[in-house]
Each structure stands twice: as structure tokens, then as C-alpha cells.
N, C-alpha and C positions, 0 to 999 in steps of 0.2 A: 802482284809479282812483277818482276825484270825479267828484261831479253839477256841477261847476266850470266845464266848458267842456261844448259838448252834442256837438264832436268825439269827449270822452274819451267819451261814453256809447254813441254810435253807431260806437264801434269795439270795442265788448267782443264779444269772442266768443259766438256764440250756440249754445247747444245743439237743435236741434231735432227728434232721433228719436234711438234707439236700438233693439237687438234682442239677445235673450239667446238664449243654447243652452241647449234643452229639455236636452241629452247631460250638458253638461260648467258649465252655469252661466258661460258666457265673454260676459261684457259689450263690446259695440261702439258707440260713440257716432256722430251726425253731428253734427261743429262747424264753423259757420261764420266765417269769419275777413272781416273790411274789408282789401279788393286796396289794394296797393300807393298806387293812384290815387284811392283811396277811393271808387270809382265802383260799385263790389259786394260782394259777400259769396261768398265759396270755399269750398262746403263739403269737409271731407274727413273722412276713419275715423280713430277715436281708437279706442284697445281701454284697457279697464281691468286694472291687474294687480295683484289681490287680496292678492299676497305683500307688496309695496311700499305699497300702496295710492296708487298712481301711475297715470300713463296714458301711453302710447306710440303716433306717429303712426304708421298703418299703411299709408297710400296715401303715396307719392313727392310730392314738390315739382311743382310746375306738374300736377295732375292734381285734376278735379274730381270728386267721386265724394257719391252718397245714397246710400240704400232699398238697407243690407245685407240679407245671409240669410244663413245657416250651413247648413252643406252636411254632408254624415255624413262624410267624413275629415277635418274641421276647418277645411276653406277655406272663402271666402265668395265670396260674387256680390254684386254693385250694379250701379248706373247710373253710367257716368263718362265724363270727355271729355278730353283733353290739353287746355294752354292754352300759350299762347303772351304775353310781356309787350310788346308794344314801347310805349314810353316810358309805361311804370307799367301802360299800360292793358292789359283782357283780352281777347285774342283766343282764342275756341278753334281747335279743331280739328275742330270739325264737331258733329250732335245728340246726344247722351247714345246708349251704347250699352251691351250689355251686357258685363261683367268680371269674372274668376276674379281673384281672390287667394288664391293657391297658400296651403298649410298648412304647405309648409318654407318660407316666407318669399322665394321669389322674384317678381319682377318681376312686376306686375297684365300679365295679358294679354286681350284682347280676343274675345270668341268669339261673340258674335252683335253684328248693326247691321241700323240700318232707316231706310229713305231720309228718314224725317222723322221720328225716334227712336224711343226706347221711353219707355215713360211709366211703367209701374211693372213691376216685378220680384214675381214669387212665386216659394218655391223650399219644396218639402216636406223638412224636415231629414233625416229617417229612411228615407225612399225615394231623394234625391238627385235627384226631379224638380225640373228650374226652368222655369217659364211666365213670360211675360212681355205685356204691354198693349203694342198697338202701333197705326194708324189706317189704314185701308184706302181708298180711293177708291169710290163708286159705279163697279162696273163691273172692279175691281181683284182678283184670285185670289191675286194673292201677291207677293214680293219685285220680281220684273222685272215686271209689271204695275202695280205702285206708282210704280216709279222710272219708268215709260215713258208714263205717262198725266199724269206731275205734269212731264215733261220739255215734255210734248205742250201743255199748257196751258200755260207758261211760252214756248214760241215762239210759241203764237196768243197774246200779251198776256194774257192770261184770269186769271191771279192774284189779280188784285183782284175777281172776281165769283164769286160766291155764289150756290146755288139752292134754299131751303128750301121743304118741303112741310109741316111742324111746328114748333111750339116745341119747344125753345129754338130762338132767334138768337143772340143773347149772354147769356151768364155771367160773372157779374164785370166783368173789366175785361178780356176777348177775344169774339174772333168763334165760335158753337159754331159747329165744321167738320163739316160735312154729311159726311166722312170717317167710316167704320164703325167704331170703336174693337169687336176681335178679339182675343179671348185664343187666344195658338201659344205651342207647345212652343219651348224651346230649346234642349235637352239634360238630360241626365242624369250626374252624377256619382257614380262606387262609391266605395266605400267603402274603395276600395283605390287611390284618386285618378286615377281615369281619367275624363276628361271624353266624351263619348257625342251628339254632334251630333245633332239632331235638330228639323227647324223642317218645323211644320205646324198649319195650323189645327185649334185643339181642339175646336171649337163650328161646326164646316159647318153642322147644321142650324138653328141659332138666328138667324134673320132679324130680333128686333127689336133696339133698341138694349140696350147691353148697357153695365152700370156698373164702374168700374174695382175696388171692391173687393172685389174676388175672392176666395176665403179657399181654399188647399188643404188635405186633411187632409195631416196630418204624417207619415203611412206611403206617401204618394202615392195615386193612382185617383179619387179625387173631388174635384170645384173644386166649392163652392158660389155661384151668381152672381147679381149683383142684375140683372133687367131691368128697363126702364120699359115699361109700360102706356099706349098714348093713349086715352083717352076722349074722348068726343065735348065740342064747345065749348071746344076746345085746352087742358084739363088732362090732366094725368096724374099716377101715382103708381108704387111698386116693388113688384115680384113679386120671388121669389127663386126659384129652381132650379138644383137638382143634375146635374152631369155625370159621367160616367165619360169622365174623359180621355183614355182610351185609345180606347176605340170612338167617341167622341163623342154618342153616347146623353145626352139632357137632360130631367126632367122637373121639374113645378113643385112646389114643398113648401110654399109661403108666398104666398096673391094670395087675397084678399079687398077686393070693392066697399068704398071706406070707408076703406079702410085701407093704409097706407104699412110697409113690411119692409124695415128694414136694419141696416147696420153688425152681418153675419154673422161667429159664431164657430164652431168645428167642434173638436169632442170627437177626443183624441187618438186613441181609435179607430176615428173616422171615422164613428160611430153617431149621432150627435146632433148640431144643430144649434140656437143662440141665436142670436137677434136683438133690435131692437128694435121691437118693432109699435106704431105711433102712427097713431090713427085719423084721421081728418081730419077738422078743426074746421068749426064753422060760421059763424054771424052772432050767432047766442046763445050757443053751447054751445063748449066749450073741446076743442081732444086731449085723449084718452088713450094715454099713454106707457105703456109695459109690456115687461118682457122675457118671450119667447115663445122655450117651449122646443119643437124638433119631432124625433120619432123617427123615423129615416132607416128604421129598418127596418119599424116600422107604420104608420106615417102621421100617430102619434097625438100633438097638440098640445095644450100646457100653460100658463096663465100664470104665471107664477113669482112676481110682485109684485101679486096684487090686493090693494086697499087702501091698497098703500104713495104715500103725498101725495108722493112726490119723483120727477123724472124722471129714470129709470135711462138710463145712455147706455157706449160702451166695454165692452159683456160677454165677458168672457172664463172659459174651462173652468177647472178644477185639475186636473191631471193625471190626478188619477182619474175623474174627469166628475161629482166627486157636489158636486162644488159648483161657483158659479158667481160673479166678481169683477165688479163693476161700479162704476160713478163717477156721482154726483148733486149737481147743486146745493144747497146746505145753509146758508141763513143766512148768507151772504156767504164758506162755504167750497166745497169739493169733494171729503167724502172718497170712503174706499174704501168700499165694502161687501162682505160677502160674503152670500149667500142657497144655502140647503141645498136641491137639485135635492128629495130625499127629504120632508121636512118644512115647504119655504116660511119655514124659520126665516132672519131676516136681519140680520145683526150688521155694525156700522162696527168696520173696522179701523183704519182713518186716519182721525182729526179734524180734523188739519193742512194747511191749503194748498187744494192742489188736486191730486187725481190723475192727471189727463190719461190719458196712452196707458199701456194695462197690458201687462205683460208675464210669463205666468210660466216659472219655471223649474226646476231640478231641487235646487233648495236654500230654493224660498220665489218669492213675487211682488216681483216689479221694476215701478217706476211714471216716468211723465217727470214730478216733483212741481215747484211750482210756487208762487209765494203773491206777494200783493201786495208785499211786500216780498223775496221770494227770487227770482231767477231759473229757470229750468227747469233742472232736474240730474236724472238717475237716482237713483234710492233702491230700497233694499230693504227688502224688510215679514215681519217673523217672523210666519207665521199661526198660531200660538198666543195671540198679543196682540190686545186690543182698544184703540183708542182710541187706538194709538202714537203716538208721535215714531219716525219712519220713521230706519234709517240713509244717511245723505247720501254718496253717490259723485260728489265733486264735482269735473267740469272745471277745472283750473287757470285762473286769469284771466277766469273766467265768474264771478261774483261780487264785484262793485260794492259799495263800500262806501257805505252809506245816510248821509245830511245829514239825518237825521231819525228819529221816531218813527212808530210806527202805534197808535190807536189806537181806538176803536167810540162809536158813540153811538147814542142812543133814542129816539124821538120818538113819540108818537100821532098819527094821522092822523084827520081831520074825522069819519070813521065811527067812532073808537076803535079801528082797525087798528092794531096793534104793529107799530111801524118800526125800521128801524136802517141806519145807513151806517159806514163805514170814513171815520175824518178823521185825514191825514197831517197831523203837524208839524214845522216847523220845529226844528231844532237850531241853539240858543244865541240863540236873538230876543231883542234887547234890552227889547224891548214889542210886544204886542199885534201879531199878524201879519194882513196883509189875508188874503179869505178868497175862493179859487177854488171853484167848484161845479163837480164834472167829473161829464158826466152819462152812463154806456152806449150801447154802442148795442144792436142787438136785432131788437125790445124785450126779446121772452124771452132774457132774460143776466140776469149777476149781477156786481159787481166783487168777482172771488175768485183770479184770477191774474196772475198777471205779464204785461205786453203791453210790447213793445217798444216799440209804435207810440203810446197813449194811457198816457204814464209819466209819474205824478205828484210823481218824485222830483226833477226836475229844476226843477219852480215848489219846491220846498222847498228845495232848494240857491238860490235866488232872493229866501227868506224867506217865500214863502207857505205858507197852511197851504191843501191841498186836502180837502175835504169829497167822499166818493165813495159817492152815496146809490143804495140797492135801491128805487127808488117802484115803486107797482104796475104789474104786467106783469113785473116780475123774476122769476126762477126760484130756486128753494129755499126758499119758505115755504109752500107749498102751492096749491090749487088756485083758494080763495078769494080767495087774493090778486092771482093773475093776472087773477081773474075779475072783478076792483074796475075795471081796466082795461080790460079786453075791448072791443073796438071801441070804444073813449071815449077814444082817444090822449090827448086837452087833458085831460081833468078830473081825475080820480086821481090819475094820475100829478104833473100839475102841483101839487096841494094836497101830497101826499107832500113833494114836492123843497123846498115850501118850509115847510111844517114841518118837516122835515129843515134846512133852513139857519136857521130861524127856531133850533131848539136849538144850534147852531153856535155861532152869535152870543151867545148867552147866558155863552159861557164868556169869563175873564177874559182869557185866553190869545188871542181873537180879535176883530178891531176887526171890527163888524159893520156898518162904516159905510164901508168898505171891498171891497164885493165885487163878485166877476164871476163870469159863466156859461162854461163850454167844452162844447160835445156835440159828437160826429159820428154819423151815418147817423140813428138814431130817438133818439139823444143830440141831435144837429142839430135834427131834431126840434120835439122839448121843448123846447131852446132858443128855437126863433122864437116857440112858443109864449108863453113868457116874455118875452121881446121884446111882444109884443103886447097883455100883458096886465097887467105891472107895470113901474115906474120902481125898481124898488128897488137894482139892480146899475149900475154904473160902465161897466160893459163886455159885448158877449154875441161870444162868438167859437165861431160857427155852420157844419161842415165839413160836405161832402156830405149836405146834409140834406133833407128834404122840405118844402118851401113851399106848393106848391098841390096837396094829398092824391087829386082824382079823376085829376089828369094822370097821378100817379105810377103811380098803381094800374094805367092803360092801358099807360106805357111803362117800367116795371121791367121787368129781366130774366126774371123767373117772375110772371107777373100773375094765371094761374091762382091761384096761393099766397098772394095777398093777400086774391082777391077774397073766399075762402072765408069769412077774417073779415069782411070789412065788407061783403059781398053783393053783388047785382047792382043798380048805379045805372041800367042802361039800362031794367031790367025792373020794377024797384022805385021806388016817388018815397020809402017811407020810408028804404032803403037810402039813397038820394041824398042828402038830406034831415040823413041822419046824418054821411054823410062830409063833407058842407058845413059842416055844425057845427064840426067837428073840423080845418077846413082852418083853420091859419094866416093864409092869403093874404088870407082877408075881414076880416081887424082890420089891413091892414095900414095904413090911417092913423093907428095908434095906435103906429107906429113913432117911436120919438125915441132910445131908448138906443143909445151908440156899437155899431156892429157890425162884425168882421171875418169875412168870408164867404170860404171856402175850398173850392175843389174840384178835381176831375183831370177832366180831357175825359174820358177813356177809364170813365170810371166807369160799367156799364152795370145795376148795382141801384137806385144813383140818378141820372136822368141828369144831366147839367148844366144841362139846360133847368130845373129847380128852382132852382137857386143863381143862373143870369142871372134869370129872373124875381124874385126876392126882390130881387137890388141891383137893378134898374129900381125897385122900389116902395123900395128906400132912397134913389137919387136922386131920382127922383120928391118922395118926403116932405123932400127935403133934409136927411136923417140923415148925420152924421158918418161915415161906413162907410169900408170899403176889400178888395176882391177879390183873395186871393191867387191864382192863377189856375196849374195845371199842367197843360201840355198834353198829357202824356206819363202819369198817374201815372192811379190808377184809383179804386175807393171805399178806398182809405187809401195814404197817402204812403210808398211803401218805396224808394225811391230812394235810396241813404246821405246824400250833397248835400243834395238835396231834404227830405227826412225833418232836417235841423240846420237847413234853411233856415225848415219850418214851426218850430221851435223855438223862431229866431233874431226872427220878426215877431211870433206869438204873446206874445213875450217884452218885444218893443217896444212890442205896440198894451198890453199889460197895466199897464206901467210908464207908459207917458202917460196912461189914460186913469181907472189906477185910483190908482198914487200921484202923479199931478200932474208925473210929469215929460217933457222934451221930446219930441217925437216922433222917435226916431232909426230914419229908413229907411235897410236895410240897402243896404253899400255897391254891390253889385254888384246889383241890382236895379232 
């Protein structure tokens, strides 16, 4: 396919997980495909096959299926639902449950379901246990207790009400359901492919909330589980603790004042356990990020990266447990690393892309790799090598062919901070291309992978060139540079972006008299920022983004988590004081550059009260603007439609406003 039409783009298939066999090295992908009606995305199981190097569907037509595992006689389990088409569109067949696909190749069958689904699957390959995440009601014990309380509440009208005693309310772009999320057994498979029913709660004694990533060891008997902590003045953070799944016995291995424990891995023999410990920041002082190794059998806990300036995320074992794989932001990449449990020694494997989700297995490490110019595909990493070119297991039809180049650029920043941003170009411009600034969101990101949703290659099939700059508060240059930005959202960051544009424009290749801004979430941001503080850009197209900084901080979804950084404005006038500074809203008579302001109702990190408040002060000022408005979509447009439609005005307001031509509103709007 081309960047030519933004239908071709929004229908490429997307890769978004995979999982390897520890036993046999048998790769299983999940690709999702654009429905008939182009109204969604249908994932199903691809498996890879090494001999061909080809790939073969493994789930049936009309069935939705994620979140494999591999089972010790070669079958798998996932989440899956029948669907049903009438007139293109999808109906299913009821909530995700759970499904064997047999290892002689018959027909997926069904073997657990839960009145309002299951949410994720675990399954220990070498034992043949599978647990699975499911939500329980206050008051609920199990299967007919669920279904008979959720029956009960739907004839008193009661559906629509909610009763919290804690944060969360909302995450994202849903309601958190005051509903117990409970790790139950499902069964057991031998090894000799008999399947072994078995549903019960694994965890009776664990009363507080409990987090979904669960990690089993791979010989079965032990789940490691993230809980949350509430402290007083409605924050909290994660403990982790060990279960014997059998007896349901749990204690804690990981909870420290201060400090946040997650994203657990578990040593194949069950002995050891990695995570990430990140301590919690303040109003000065930044996290520490660190992987934290803890011995299941002594108690005794390790840092594994003091010293190391990058923040390790993704840790996974090696089979032997003497090492340990991880992924860091890296100067606009993300590779691998690896660090020796024994010595603290830590070597990059991958310098390429971005690693994402690791995977190992019994031939070498599997990664979901990823680059601003690549798509997400599987790859495998020879751990003999440093610094590879990973080999590419690549999805058919998942790989778009680019309308352009990618290249880097350098800049200093006010302090003498060494900058650098990724700037896409155009392929075949007759002259001098206008020049988009596409800014992150965050803050702490980097642009180092591929995003479906923020894709720069479609303004470059368009002719622009986009500039996608690291200002401070980005991740992978260390700690100093985060620290440039640190509660000072406007300053930094803003001189950054525009020294960063200011070397843009110096090239022959870029009309620098010619440009515009895009950001969403702390990308949005930066943008009104800019908006308010220079005339220099054509156009600012500003997406769920933060306008008046103390409201956000009250009504975000996690407000404990903001406030850390930028303090307490009720308790503090210097706090206050600072987040005033920092608030867009108060230059906004200094509004005049065109703006198109974009948001989803349901968006519950920023709300939409930000985006109406900002277009009142663009009517208000009488600024050129215009409010894409979704009632339906949340903090980013994933709707298939919706997601070409932002495309489709984005494309519009850019063309009028930066090269002088008509204003064409989209027809069906």
C-alpha cells in the first residue's frame, strides 16, 4: 500500500503481541485486520513457520481471538468471541472468553466464560496451569453470584450508578468498576492433552485491589501479583506479592514508602523475581527508575542498574536466570539491553528501533521491534551479538511502503543542552517542503517507535516534511535533561522545540516560512504554549490537551500522580504560584495564530473541559480556530472512520492555512 489515500493506511494490518514457546521456539502472532465495514479492527492467531518463513492463520473465519499462551502438549489458550457479520458490520457473540486450540489442529473450543468476560489469560507452559483475570461484584463469591447480582441491578434500573470509596473513578477513556478484578484457576492441561477443569479463586485471602499483571512461574505453584496500596490523601502506589496458587497462601516481596514495584518477571525456576522499582518523584527531585532483583527464597533484594542514566522498563530472565533483558529509551531509540544478575555488567544488544515486548526463548530472545519508520513485527536477536540488526519475522501486508525519508538533526538549546530530533522527508519535492512540528505526548516519551495514531508519514505523502523533536522532559538522555524540564512545562521544553525548528528551517530542503505545530495530550500542551507565546507558525492543531494546568491537575484521572510533580497548590502559594506560571490559559489574549482544537468526550486523563475552555478564549479573542469534536473517542482517536476523519481536517486546516489554499470542509461533516 501508499501513504496516498489515509483509507490505504488505516487498513493495514496491525501486529500487536506475540508469544514464543520456551519448549519448541513456535512463534504466534496477534494481527489485527479492518472489518469488512471498516468500523474495527479483528484480531486473530497467525503462527510463523520457520521452514517457509511464511505464516499461517490459525483461529477460523469469523472468530476473534488475543493474549495466546502455549500449553506443554503444543496447544494454545487465548481470549476469543464468535462474530457474526450482518450488513458488513460486527456483531459478536457475547464477552471474550476463554479457548483451547487443540495441537492436532481441530476446531478452537471454548472452556471457561465469565458473565462480563475475562480480561487477561495466564498460562505456566511446563506445568499446563491457566489462570485467568476476571471482575467480581462487591458482595459476589463466584460464577452464579456475578451473573445473579449484575441480573439484579439491571431490573432495579441501577446500571448506570456507580459507588466509589477511592480513586481511581476513571482511567483513560472508561469508568473504573468498583468490580474486584480476581485471579481463578481455569484448568490444567497434560502433557498428554487432556484438559483438567478447574475454576476457583486463587487469591481468597487478598482483600485489596489487585493488578492485572500477573506473571506465573513456568513450572506452575507461584503467581507473582502487583497490588495497589492506598495512602492517605487519596494517593497510592504498588506492592507486589507472591502466591502459592494452590493453597492460596500470599506474601509480600516488594512495598516500600516511596516507591512504586512493577512490571514483574519470574525466573524459570521460580526462584527469583525482577521488576521495575521507581520511586516517586517530587516537586524538585525526579524518579528513580531501576530494575530490582528479589530472591524468593531469602528475602534478599538487589539493584541491578545503579548508575545506569536510562530507564530500564520490560525485564525479562534468560533462561538460565543469570541474566536479565530489558528496553530503555535511548536518544530517540529503544534498544535491548542485557545486564549480568552476577557482575552488574550491561551490554546493548539491539541499537535498532525500538524493542517493546521481550520475549525469550529456547533458540535466542524474540522482541515486538518497532521504528519510526517500521511497523511492529516480531524479530529475533542472536545473544552472542552486540549492537545488531535484529532478524525481521515479518507479517505479510503489515509493512507499508514509505513516501519518504528519515532523517536526525542537532541543535543546542539556550543552556548548551545537546538536542536532537527525527525530521521526515518528503520523497521527490520539487522545492523546498513546508515544515510540520509534531510534538509527543508524555511528557516523559521519546519519538522512537512506530504509532498508528501520531504517523508522520502521511503529511510526507502530502509533501511535508515533519520535524519530531526530543525537548526536555523526554526520555533517553539522562536524567539531567528530564530535570531541565521538571515542573517548568512552558520553559525548556518550549526554547528546545524551537531551536529544534529554528535548525529545520536552516536547511535548503525546508521552506521555513512555511510552518505549523501538531501536539496531543502534553504534545497539546506545548502547542498552546506556543500559541501564546509566538507568531511564528501558520497553523497550531492542538488535540486533547491541557489549557488551564491547576483544573487538570484536580480533574485527571490519577491527580495523585501529577500532583507529586508540581506540589500542593491548596497548601502551598509557592506550588501555586508555579503551576500559574506554567498555565497557558493566562496569555491567552495573546492568542491570534489559526487553531484547530480536537478532542473525544470520553477522554478521562484530559478532560474535555480543557479543550472547551481554550476554543471560548479562541472565540472570545476572535482567532480563526475550529473544534473537531468526538463524542465517542477517548485521549486518542482509535475509531477506524474517525482516526481518517482526523486525517482527512487536519489535512484540510494545514492546506489552507499553511499553503494558502481553500478551505475544503469535509463532505460528510
Amino acid at each position: 500500500m501508499t501513504f496516498d489515500d489515509a483509507w490505504d493506511f488505516v487498513a493495514v494490518p496491525r501486529v500487536s503481541d506475540f508469544v514464543v514457546s520456551r519448549e519448541s521456539d513456535r512463534l504466534v502472532a496477534c494481527v489485527a485486520s479492518l472489518s469488512p465495514e471498516r468500523d474495527a479492527y479483528l484480531p486473530a492467531l497467525w503462527e510463523h513457520v520457520p521452514e517457509s518463513r511464511t505464516w499461517r492463520r490459525l483461529t477460523p473465519p469469523r472468530f476473534l481471538a488475543h493474549s495466546p499462551a502455549f500449553l506443554p502438549d503444543g496447544s494454545l489458550v487465548c481470549l476469543g468471541t464468535r462474530y457474526e457479520l450482518e450488513h458488513d458490520s460486527v456483531t459478536t457473540a457475547g464477552p471474550y472468553a476463554l479457548w483451547l486450540l487443540p495441537a492436532d489442529g481441530s476446531p478452537p473450543r471454548q472452556v471457561m466464560a465469565w458473565p462480563t468476560g475475562i480480561s487477561r489469560v495466564y498460562a505456566a507452559e511446563r506445568s499446563g496451569d491457566v489462570r485467568v483475570a476476571v471482575r467480581l461484584m462487591p458482595g459476589a463469591s463466584g460464577y452464579e453470584d456475578e451473573e445473579r447480582l449484575r441480573a439484579e441491578r439491571k431490573r432495579a434500573g441501577l446500571v448506570g450508578a456507580l459507588l466509589y470509596d477511592r480513586f481511581p473513578v476513571r482511567v483513560w477513556g472508561r469508568e473504573f468498576s468498583p468490580a474486584r478484578l480476581r485471579i481463578m484457576a481455569a484448568g490444567r492441561m497434560t502433557r498428554e492433552g487432556t484438559w483438567i477443569p478447574d475454576q476457583r479463586d486463587l487469591l481468597p485471602r487478598v482483600d485489596g485491589h489487585v493488578g492485572e499483571d500477573v506473571v506465573p512461574a513456568p513450572g506452575g505453584g507461584r503467581l507473582v501479583v502487583p497490588t495497589r496500596v492506598d495512602e492517605p490523601r487519596g494517593a497510592q502506589r504498588w506492592a507486589l506479592m507472591v502466591a502459592d496458587d494452590r493453597t492460596g497462601e500470599a506474601e509480600t516481596i516488594a512495598d516500600e514508602a516511596g516507591s512504586d514495584f512493577h512490571s514483574p518477571a519470574i525466573s524459570d525456576d521460580g526462584g527469583m523475581v525482577v521488576c521495575v522499582r521507581r520511586t516517586v518523584e517530587t516537586r524538585h527531585t525526579l524518579p528513580e527508575v531501576r530494575l530490582w532483583l528479589i530472591d524468593l527464597e531469602t528475602g534478599k533484594t538487589q539493584d541491578l542498574t545503579p548508575g545506569f542514566p536510562l530507564w530500564p522498563r520490560n525485564p525479562v530472565f534468560s533462561p538460565d536466570a543469570e541474566s536479565v533483558y530489558f528496553v530503555a529509551d535511548e536518544r530517540g531509540r529503544a534498544p535491548v539491553f542485557r545486564v549480568r544478575v552476577a557482575t552488574g555488567e550491561i551490554t546493548r544488544i539491539m541499537d535498532s528501533g525500538a524493542g517493546g515486548t521481550l520475549r525469550p526463548g529456547r533458540g535466542g530472545l524474540y522482541a515486538l521491534h518497532s521504528a519510526l519508520d517500521s511497523p511492529p513485527a516480531p524479530v529475533r536477536l542472536d545473544l552472542a551479538e552486540v549492537d545488531q540488526e535484529p532478524e525481521f519475522l515479518r507479517v505479510p501486508g503489515t509493512t507499508p511502503r514509505l513516501p519518504g525519508t528519515l532523517t536526525e538533526i542537532e541543535a543546542a538549546g539556550r543552556d548548551e543542552a545537546r538536542l536532537r530530533a527525527w525530521l521526515v522527508l518528503p520523497g521527490g519535492a520539487p522545492s523546498a517542503a513546508p515544515l510540520v512540528v509534531w510534538l509527543h505526548g508524555g511528557p516523559l516519551a521519546s519519538w522512537n517507535e512506530w504509532s498508528w495514531v501520531a504517523n508522520p508519514w502521511l503529511l510526507a505523502a502530502e509533501g511535508y516534511a515533519v520535524l519530531l523533536p526530543d525537548p526536555a522532559l523526554s526520555t533517553g538522555y539522562g536524567p539531567a535533561f528530564i530535570q531541565r524540564g521538571w515542573a517548568s512545562w512552558g520553559e525548556a521544553p518550549y526554547d528546545d522545540v524551537m531551536a529544534l525548528a529554528d535548525a529545520a528551517c536552516r536547511r535548503p530542503d525546508i521552506d521555513g516560512d512555511r510552518c505549523a505545530v501538531i501536539g496531543n495530550s502534553f504534545g497539546g500542551y506545548l502547542a498552546n504554549v506556543i500559541a501564546t507565546r509566538t507568531r511564528r507558525f501558520r497553523a497550531i492543531v492542538s488535540g486533547a490537551s491541557v489549557w488551564h494546568l491547576e483544573s487538570f491537575l484536580a480533574t485527571t484521572d490519577e491527580p495523585w500522580a501529577w500532583s507529586r510533580q508540581w506540589g500542593d497548590v491548596n497548601r502551598s502559594p509557592a506550588d501555586r504560584r508555579n503551576v500559574c506560571a506554567h498555565s497557558p490559559h493566562r496569555r491567552a489574549d495573546r492568542l491570534r495564530t489559526p487553531m484547530l482544537v480536537v478532542h473525544g468526550d470520553e477522554d478521562y486523563r484530559v478532560p474535555i473541559s480543557q479543550s472547551l475552555h481554550l476554543w471560548w478564549d479562541l472565540m472570545r479573542n476572535d482567532v480563526d480556530a475550529k473544534l473537531l469534536y468526538f463524542p465517542q473517542e477517548d485521549h486518542s482517536v482509535l475509531t477506524p472512520a474517525l482516526a481518517r476523519l482526523w486525517h482527512e481536517v487536519v489535512h484540510a486546516f494545514l492546506e489552507h492555512h499553511v499553503r494558502g489554499n481553500r478551505w475544503n470542509r469535509p463532505r460528510l461533516l
